[in-house]
C-alpha positions, 0 to 999 in steps of 0.5 A: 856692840856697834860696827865700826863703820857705824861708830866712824859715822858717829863720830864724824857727826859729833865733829859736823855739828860741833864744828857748824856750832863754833862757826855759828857761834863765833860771830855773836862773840866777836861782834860787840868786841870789834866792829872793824872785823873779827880780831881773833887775839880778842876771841880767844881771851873771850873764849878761854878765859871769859875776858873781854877787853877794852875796846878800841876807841 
């Protein structure tokens, strides 16, 4: 059986690498949605339901 602090350490760095993946992902999934900035409203439908909405033109 692991330690305690060994199993804290390993969480926190499931949580690191899941958070720097987001971070790294969201851009390459907001920019052909929106040139003029990141619209989150248009992230989530793409993120939750695989929706991407007309874009604004």
């Amino acid at each position: 059986m692991t330690s305690r602090p060994a199993m804290i350490k390993t969480t926190f760095l499931k949580y690191t690498v899941l958070a720097l993946g987001i971070c790294l992902a969201l851009p390459s999934v907001a920019a052909p949605l929106d040139t003029g900035g990141l619209r989150l409203d248009k992230v989530v439908l793409v993120m939750r339901h695989g929706i991407r909405p007309a874009t604004d033109t």
